[in-house]
Structure formats: structure tokens, C-alpha cells
DRENVO-148729 format. One record per atom (N, C-alpha, C, O): residue in one letter; z, x, y; residue number from 1; atom name. Coordinates in Angstrom, 1 decimal. Example, Ala and Ser with C-alpha at 12.3 -4.5 7.8 and 13.67 -1.06 7.14 Angstrom:
! residues 2
atom resn A; Z 7.8; X 13.2; Y -5.7; resi 1; name N
atom resn A; Z 7.8; X 12.3; Y -4.5; resi 1; name CA
atom resn A; Z 7.8; X 13.2; Y -3.3; resi 1; name C
atom resn A; Z 8.5; X 14.2; Y -3.3; resi 1; name O
atom resn S; Z 7.1; X 12.8; Y -2.2; resi 2; name N
atom resn S; Z 7.1; X 13.7; Y -1.1; resi 2; name CA
atom resn S; Z 7.9; X 12.9; Y 0.0; resi 2; name C
atom resn S; Z 8.0; X 13.4; Y 1.1; resi 2; name O
! end
This chain:
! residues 87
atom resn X; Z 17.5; X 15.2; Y -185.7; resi 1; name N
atom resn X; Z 16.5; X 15.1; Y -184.8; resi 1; name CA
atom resn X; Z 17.1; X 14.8; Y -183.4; resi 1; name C
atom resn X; Z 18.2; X 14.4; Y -183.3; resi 1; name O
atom resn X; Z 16.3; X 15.0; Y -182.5; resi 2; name N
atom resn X; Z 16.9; X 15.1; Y -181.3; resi 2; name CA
atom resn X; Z 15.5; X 14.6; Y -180.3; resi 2; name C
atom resn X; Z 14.4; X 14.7; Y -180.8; resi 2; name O
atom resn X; Z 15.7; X 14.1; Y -179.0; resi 3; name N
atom resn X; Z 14.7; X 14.0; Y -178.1; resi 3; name CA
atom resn X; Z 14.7; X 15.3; Y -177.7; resi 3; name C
atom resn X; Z 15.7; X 16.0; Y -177.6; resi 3; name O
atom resn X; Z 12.9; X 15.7; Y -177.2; resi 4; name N
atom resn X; Z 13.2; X 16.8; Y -176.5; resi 4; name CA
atom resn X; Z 13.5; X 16.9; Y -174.9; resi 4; name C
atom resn X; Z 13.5; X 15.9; Y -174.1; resi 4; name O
atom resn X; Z 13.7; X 18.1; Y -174.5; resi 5; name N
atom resn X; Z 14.5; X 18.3; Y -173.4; resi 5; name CA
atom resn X; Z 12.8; X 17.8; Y -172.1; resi 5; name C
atom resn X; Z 11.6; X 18.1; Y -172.3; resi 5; name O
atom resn X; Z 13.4; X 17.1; Y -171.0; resi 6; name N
atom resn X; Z 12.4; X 16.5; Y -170.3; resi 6; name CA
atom resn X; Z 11.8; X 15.2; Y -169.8; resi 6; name C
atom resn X; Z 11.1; X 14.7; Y -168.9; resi 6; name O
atom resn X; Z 12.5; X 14.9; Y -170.9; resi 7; name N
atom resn X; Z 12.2; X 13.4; Y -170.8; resi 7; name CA
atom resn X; Z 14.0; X 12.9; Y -170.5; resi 7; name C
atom resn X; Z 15.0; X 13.4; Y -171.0; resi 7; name O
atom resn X; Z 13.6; X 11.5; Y -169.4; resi 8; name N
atom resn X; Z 15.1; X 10.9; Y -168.9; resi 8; name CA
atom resn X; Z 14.9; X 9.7; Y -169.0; resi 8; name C
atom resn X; Z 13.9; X 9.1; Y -168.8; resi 8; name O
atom resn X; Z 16.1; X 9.1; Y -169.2; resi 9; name N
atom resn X; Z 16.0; X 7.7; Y -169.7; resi 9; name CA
atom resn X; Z 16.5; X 7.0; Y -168.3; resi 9; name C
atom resn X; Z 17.5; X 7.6; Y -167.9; resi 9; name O
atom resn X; Z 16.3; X 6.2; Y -167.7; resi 10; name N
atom resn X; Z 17.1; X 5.4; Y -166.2; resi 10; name CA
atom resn X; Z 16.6; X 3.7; Y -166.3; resi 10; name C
atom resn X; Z 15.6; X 3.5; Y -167.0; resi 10; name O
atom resn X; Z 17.2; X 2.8; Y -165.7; resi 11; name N
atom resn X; Z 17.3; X 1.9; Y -165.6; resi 11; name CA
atom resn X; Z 16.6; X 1.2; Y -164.2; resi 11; name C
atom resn X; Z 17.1; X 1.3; Y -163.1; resi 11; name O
atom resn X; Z 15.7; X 0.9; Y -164.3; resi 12; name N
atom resn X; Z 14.6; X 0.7; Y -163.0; resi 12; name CA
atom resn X; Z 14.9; X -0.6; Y -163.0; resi 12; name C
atom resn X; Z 14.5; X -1.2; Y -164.0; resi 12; name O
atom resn X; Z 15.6; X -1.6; Y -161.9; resi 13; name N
atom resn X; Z 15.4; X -3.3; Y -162.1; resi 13; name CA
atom resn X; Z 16.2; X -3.7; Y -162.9; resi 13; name C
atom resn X; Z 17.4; X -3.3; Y -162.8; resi 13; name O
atom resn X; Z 15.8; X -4.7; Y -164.1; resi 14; name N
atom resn X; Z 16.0; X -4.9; Y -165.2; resi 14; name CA
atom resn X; Z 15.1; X -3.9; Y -166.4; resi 14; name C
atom resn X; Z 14.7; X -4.6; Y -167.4; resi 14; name O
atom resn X; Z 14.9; X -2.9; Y -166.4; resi 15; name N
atom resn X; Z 13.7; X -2.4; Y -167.3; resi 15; name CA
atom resn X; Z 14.3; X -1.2; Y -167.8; resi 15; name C
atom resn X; Z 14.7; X -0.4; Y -166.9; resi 15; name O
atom resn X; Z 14.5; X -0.8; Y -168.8; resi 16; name N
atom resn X; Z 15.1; X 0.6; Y -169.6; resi 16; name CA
atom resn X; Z 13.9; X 1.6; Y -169.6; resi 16; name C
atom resn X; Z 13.1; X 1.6; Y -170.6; resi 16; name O
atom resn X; Z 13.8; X 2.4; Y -168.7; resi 17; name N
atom resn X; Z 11.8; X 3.4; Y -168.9; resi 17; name CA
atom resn X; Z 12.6; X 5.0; Y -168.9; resi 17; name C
atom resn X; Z 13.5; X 5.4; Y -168.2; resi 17; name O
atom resn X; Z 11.8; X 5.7; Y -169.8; resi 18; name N
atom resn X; Z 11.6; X 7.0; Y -170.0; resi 18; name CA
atom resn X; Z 11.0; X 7.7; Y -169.1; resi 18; name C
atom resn X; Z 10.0; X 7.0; Y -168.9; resi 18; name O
atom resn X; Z 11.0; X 8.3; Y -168.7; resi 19; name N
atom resn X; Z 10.4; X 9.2; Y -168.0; resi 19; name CA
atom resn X; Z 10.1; X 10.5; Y -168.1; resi 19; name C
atom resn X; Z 11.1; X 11.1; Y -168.4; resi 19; name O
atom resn X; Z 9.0; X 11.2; Y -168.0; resi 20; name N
atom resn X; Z 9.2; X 12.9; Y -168.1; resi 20; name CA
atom resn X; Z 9.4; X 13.9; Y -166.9; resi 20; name C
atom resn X; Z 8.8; X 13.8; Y -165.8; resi 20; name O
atom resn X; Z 10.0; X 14.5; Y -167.2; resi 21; name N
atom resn X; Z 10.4; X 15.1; Y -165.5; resi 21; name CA
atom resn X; Z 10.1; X 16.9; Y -165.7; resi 21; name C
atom resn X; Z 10.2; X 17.3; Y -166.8; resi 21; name O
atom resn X; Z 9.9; X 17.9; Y -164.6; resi 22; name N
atom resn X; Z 9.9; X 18.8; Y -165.1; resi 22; name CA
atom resn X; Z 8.6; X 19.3; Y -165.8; resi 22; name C
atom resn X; Z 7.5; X 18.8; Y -165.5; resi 22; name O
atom resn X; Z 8.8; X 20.3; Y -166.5; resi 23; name N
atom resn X; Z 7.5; X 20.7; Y -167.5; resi 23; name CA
atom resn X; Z 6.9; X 20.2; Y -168.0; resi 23; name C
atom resn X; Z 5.7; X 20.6; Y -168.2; resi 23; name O
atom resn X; Z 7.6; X 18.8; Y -168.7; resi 24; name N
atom resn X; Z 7.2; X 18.1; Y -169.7; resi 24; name CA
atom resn X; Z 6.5; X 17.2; Y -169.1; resi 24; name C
atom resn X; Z 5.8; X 16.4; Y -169.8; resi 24; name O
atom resn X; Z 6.3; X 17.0; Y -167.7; resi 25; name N
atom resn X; Z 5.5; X 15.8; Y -167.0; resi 25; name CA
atom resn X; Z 4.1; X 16.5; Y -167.3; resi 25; name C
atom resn X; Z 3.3; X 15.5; Y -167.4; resi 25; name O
atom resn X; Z 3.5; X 17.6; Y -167.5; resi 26; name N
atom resn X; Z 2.1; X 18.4; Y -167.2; resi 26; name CA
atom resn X; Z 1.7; X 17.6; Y -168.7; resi 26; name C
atom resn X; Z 0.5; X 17.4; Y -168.7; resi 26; name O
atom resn X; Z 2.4; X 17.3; Y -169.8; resi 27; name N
atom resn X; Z 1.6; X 16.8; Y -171.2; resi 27; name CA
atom resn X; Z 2.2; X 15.2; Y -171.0; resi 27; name C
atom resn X; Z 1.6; X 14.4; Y -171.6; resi 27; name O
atom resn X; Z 3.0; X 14.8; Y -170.5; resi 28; name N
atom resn X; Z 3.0; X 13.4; Y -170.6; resi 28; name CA
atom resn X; Z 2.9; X 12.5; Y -169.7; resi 28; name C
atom resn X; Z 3.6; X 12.8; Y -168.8; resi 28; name O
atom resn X; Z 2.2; X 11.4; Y -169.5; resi 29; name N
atom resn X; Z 1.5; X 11.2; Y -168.3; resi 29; name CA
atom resn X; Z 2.1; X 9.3; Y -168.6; resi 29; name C
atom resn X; Z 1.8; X 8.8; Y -169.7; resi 29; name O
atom resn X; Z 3.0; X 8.4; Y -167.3; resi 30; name N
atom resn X; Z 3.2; X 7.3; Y -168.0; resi 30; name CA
atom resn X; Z 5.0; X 6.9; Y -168.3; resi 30; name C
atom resn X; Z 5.7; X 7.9; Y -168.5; resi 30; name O
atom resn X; Z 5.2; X 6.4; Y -168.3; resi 31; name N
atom resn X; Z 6.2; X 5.6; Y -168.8; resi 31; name CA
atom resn X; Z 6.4; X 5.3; Y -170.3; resi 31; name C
atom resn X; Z 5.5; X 5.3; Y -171.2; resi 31; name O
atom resn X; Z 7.9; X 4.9; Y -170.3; resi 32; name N
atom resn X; Z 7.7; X 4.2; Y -171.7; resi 32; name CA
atom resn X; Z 9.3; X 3.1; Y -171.4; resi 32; name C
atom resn X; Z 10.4; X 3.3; Y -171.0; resi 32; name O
atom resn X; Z 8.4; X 1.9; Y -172.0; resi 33; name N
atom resn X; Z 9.6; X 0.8; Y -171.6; resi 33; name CA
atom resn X; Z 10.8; X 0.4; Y -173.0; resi 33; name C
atom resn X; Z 10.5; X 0.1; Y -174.2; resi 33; name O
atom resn X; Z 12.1; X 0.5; Y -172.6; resi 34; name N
atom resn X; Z 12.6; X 0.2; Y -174.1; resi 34; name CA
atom resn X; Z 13.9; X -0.8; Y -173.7; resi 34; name C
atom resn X; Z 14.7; X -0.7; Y -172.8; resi 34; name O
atom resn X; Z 13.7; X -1.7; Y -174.9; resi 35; name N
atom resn X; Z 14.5; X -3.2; Y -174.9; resi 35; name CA
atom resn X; Z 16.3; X -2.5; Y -175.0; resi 35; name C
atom resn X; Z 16.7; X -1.3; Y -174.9; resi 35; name O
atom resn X; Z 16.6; X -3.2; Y -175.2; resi 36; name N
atom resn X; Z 18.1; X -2.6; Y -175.1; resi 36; name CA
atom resn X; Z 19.0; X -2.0; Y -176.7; resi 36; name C
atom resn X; Z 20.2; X -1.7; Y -176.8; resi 36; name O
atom resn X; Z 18.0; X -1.9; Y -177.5; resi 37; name N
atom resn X; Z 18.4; X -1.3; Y -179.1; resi 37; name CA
atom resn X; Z 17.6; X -0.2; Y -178.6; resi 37; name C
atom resn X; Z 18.3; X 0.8; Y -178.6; resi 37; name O
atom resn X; Z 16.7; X 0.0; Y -178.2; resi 38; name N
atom resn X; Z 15.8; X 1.1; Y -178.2; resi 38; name CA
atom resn X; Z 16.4; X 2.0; Y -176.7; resi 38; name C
atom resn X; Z 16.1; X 3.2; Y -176.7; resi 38; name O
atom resn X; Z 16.8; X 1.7; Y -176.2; resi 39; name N
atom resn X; Z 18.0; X 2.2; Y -175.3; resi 39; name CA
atom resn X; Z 18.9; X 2.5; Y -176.3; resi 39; name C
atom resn X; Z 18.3; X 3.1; Y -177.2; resi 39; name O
atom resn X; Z 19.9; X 2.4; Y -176.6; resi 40; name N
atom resn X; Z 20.9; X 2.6; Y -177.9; resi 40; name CA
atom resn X; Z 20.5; X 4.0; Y -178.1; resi 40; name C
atom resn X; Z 20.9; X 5.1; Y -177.8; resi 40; name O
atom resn X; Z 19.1; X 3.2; Y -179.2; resi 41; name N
atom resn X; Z 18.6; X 4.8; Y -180.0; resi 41; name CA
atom resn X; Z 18.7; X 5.7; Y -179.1; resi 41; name C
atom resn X; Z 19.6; X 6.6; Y -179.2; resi 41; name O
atom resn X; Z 18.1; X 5.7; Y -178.3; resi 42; name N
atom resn X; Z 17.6; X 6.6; Y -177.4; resi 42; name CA
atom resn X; Z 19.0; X 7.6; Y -177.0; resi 42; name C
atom resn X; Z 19.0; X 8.8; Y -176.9; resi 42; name O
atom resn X; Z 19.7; X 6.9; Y -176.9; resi 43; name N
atom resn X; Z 21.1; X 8.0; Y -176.3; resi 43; name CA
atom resn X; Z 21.4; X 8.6; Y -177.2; resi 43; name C
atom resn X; Z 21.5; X 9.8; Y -177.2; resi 43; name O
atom resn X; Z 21.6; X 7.9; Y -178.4; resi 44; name N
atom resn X; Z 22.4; X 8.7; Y -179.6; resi 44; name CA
atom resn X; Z 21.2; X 10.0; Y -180.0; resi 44; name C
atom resn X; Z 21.5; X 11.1; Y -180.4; resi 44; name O
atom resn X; Z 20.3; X 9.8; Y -179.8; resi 45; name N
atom resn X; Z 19.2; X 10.8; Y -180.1; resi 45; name CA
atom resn X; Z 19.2; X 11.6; Y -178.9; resi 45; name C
atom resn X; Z 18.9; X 12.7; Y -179.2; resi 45; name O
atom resn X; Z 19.4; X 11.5; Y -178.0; resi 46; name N
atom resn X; Z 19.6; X 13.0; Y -176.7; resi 46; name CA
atom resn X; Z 20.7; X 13.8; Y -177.6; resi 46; name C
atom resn X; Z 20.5; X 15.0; Y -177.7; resi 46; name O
atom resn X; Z 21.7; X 13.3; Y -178.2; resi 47; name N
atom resn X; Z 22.8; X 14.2; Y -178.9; resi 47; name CA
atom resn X; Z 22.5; X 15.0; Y -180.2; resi 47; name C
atom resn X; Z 22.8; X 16.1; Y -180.6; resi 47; name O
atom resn X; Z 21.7; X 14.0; Y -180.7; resi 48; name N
atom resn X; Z 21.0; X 14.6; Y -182.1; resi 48; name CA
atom resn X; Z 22.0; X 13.9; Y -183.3; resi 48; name C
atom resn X; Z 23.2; X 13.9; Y -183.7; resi 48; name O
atom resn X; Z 21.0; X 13.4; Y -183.7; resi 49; name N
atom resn X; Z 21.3; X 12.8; Y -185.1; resi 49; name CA
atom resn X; Z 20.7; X 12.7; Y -186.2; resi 49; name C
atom resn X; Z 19.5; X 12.9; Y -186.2; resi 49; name O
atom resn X; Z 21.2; X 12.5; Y -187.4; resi 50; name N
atom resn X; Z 20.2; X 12.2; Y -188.3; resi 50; name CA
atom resn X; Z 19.7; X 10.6; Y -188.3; resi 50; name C
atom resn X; Z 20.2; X 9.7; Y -187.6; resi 50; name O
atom resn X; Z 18.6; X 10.4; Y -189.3; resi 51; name N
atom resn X; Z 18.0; X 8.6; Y -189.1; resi 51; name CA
atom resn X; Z 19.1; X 8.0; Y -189.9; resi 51; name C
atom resn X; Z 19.4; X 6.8; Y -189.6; resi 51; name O
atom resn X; Z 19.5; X 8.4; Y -190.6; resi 52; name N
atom resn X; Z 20.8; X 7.6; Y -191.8; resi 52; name CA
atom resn X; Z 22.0; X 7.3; Y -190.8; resi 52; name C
atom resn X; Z 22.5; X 6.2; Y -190.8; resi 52; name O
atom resn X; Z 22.4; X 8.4; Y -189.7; resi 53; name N
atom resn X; Z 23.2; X 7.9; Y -188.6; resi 53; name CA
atom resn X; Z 23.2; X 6.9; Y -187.7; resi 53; name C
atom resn X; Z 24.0; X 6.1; Y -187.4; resi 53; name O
atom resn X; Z 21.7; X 7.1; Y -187.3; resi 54; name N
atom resn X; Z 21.1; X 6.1; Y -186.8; resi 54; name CA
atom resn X; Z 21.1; X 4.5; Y -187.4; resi 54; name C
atom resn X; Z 21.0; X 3.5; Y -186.7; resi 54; name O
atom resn X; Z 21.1; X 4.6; Y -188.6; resi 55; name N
atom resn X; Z 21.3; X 3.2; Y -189.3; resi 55; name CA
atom resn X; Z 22.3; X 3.1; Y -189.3; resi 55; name C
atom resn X; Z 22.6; X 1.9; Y -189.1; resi 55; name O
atom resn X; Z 23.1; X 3.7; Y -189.5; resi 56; name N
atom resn X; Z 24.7; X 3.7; Y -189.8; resi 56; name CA
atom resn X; Z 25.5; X 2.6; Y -188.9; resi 56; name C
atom resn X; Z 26.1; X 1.6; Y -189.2; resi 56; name O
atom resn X; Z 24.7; X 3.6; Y -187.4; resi 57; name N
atom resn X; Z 25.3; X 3.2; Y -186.0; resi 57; name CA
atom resn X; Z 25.5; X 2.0; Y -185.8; resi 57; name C
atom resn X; Z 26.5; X 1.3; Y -185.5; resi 57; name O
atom resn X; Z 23.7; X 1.5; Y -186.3; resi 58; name N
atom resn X; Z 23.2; X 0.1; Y -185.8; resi 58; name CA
atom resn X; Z 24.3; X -0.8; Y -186.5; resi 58; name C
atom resn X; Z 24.9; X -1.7; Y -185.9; resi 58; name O
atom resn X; Z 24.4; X -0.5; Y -188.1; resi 59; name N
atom resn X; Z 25.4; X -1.4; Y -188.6; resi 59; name CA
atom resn X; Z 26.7; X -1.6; Y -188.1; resi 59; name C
atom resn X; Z 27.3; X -2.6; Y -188.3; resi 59; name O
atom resn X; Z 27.1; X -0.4; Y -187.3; resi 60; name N
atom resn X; Z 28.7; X -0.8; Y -186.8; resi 60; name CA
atom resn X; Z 28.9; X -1.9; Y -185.7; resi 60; name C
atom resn X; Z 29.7; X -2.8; Y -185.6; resi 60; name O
atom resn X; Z 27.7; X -1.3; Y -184.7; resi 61; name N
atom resn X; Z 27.7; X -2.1; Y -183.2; resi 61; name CA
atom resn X; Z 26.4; X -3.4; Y -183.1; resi 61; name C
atom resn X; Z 26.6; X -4.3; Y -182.3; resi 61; name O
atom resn X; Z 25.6; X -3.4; Y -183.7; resi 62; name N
atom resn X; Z 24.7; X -4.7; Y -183.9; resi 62; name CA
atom resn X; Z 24.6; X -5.8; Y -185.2; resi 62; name C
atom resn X; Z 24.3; X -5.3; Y -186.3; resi 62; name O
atom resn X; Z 24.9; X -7.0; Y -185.2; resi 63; name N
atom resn X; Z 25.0; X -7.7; Y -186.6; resi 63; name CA
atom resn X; Z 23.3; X -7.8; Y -187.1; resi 63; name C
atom resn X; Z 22.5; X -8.7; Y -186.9; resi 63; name O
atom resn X; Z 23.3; X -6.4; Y -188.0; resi 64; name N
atom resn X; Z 22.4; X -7.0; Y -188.4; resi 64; name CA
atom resn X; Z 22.3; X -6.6; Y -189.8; resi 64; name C
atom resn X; Z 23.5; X -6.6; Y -190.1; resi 64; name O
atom resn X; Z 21.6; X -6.2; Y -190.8; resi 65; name N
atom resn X; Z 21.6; X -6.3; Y -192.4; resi 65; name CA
atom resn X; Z 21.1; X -4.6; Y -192.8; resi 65; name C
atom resn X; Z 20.2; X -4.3; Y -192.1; resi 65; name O
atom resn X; Z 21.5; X -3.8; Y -193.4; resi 66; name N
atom resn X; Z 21.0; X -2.3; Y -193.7; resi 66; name CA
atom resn X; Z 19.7; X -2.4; Y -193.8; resi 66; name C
atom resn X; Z 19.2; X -1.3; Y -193.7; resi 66; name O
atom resn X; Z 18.6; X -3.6; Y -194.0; resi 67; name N
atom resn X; Z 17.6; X -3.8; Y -194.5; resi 67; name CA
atom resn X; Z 16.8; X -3.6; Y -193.2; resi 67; name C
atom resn X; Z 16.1; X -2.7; Y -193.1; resi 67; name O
atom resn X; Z 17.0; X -4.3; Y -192.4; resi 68; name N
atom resn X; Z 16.8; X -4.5; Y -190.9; resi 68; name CA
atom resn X; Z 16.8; X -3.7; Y -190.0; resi 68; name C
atom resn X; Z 15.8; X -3.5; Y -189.3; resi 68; name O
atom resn X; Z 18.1; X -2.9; Y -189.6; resi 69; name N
atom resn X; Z 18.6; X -1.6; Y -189.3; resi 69; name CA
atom resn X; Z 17.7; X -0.4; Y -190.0; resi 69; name C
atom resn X; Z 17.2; X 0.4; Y -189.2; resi 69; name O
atom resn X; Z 17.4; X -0.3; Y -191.2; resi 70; name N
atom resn X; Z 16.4; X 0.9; Y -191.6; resi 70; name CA
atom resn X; Z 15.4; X 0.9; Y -190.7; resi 70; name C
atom resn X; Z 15.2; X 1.7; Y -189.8; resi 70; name O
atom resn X; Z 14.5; X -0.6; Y -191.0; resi 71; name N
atom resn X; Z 13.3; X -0.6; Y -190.5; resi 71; name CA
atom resn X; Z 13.0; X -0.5; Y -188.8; resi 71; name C
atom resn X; Z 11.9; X -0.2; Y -188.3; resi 71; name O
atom resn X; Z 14.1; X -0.9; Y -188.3; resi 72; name N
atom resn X; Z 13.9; X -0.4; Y -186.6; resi 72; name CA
atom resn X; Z 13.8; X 1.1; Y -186.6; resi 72; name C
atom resn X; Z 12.9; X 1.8; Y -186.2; resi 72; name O
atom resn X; Z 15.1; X 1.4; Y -187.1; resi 73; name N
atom resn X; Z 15.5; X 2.7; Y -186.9; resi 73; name CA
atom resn X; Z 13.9; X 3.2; Y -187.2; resi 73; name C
atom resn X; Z 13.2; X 3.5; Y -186.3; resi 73; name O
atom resn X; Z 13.4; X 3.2; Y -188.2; resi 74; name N
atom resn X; Z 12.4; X 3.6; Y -189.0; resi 74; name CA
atom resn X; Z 11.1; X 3.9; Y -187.8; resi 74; name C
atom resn X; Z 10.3; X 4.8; Y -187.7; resi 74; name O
atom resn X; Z 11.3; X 2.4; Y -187.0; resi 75; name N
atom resn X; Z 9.7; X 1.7; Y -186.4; resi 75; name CA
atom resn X; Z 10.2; X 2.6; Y -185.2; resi 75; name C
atom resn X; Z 9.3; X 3.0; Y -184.5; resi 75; name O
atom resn X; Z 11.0; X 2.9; Y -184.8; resi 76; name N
atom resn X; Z 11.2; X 3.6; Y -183.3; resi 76; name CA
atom resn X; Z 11.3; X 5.2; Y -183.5; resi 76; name C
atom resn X; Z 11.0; X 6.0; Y -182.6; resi 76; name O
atom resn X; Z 11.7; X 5.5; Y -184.5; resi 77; name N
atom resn X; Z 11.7; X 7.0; Y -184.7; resi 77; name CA
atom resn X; Z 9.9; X 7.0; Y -184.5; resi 77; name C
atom resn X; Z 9.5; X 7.1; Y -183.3; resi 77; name O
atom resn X; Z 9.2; X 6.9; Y -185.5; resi 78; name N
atom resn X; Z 7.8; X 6.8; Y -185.6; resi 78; name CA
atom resn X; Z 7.1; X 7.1; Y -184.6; resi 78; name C
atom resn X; Z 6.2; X 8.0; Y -184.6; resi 78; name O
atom resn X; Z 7.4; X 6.0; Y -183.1; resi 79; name N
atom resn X; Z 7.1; X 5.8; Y -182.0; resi 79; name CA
atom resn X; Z 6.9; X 6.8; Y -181.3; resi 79; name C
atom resn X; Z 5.8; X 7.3; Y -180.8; resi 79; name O
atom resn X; Z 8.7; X 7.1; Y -181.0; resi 80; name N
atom resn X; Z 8.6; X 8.8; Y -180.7; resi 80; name CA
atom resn X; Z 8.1; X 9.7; Y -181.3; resi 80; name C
atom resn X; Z 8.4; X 10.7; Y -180.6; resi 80; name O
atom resn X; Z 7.5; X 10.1; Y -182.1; resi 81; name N
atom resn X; Z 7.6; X 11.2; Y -183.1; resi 81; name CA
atom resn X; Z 5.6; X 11.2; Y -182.4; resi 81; name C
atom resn X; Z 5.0; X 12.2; Y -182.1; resi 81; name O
atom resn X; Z 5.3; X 9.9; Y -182.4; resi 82; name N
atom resn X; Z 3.7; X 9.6; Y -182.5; resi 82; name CA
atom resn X; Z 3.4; X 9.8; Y -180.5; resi 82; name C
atom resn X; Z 2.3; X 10.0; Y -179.8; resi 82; name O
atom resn X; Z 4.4; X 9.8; Y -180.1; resi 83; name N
atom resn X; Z 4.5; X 10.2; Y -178.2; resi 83; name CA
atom resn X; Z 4.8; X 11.7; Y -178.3; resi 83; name C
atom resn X; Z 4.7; X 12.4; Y -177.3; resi 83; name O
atom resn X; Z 5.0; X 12.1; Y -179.3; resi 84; name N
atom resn X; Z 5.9; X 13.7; Y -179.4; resi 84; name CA
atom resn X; Z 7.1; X 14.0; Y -178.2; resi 84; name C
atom resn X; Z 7.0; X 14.8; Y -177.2; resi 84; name O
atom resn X; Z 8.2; X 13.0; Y -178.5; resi 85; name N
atom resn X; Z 9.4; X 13.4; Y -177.9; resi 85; name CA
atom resn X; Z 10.4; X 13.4; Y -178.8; resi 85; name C
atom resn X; Z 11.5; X 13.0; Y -178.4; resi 85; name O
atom resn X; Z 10.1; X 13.9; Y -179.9; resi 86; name N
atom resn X; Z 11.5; X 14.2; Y -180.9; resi 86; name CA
atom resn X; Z 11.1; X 15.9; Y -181.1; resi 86; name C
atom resn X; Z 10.0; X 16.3; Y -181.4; resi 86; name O
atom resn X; Z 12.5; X 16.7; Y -181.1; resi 87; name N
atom resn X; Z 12.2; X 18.2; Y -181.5; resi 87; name CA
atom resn X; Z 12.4; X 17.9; Y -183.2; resi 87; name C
atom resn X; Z 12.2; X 18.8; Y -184.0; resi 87; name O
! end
């Protein structure tokens, strides 16, 4: 899965926000704010990954438990998927 092309991710302040730029601004209307794991995701998914990578990842670079790591991975894929920015 991959984000689709349109949406950019930048650093406003302290604040990690999405943005749609382009074509993609005519269907998406708005921001979207993300903590600093949800930044993470967010990059590795401009490249394209699978969700099992994505947990993978989380276990190399964040201490947290495979149990834990699924269920983010899991709750933020969703998110996007439910905004329609994953191809």
C-alpha cells in the first residue's frame, strides 16, 4: 500500500499536518494532524509497504511489544484508508 500521490506531509510549528495539494485538493478539503509515529507511518507509506513491514519497522525503531505495533499499525492504516489516501 502506498499513500496516494497529492497529499504532503510538512511540519507547521510544532504540528506534523497533511495536506492535499494539486488535484487532490478538489476531493479533500482540511488538514490532518499526526503525532510523531503517525509521521513515521506516513513516510514509510509514501514508498510503499506492506502492513507486516509496517509492524516490522515499528519493532526495530520504537520499544514497543508486536501486540501493540499491530494494533497502531492496524488503527492508522484504517484512518487513511477511511480519508481515502492509500492507493
Amino acid at each position: 500500500m502506498k499513500i496516494k500521490k497529492g497529499f504532503m506531509l510538512r511540519k507547521v510549528g510544532e504540528q506534523n499536518v497533511v495536506v492535499a495539494v494539486g488535484a487532490a485538493s478538489r476531493n479533500f478539503n482540511g488538514i490532518i494532524r499526526l503525532n510523531d509515529s503517525g509521521r513515521y507511518l506516513w513516510e514509510k507509506l509514501q514508498g510503499g509497504v506492506t502492513q507486516q513491514a509496517l509492524v516490522q519497522s515499528m519493532l526495530e525503531d520504537y520499544d514497543v511489544d508486536e501486540s501493540t505495533a499491530s494494533a497502531a499499525v492496524a488503527a492508522f492504516i484504517k484512518k487513511l484508508e477511511g480519508a481515502g489516501l492509500l492507493e
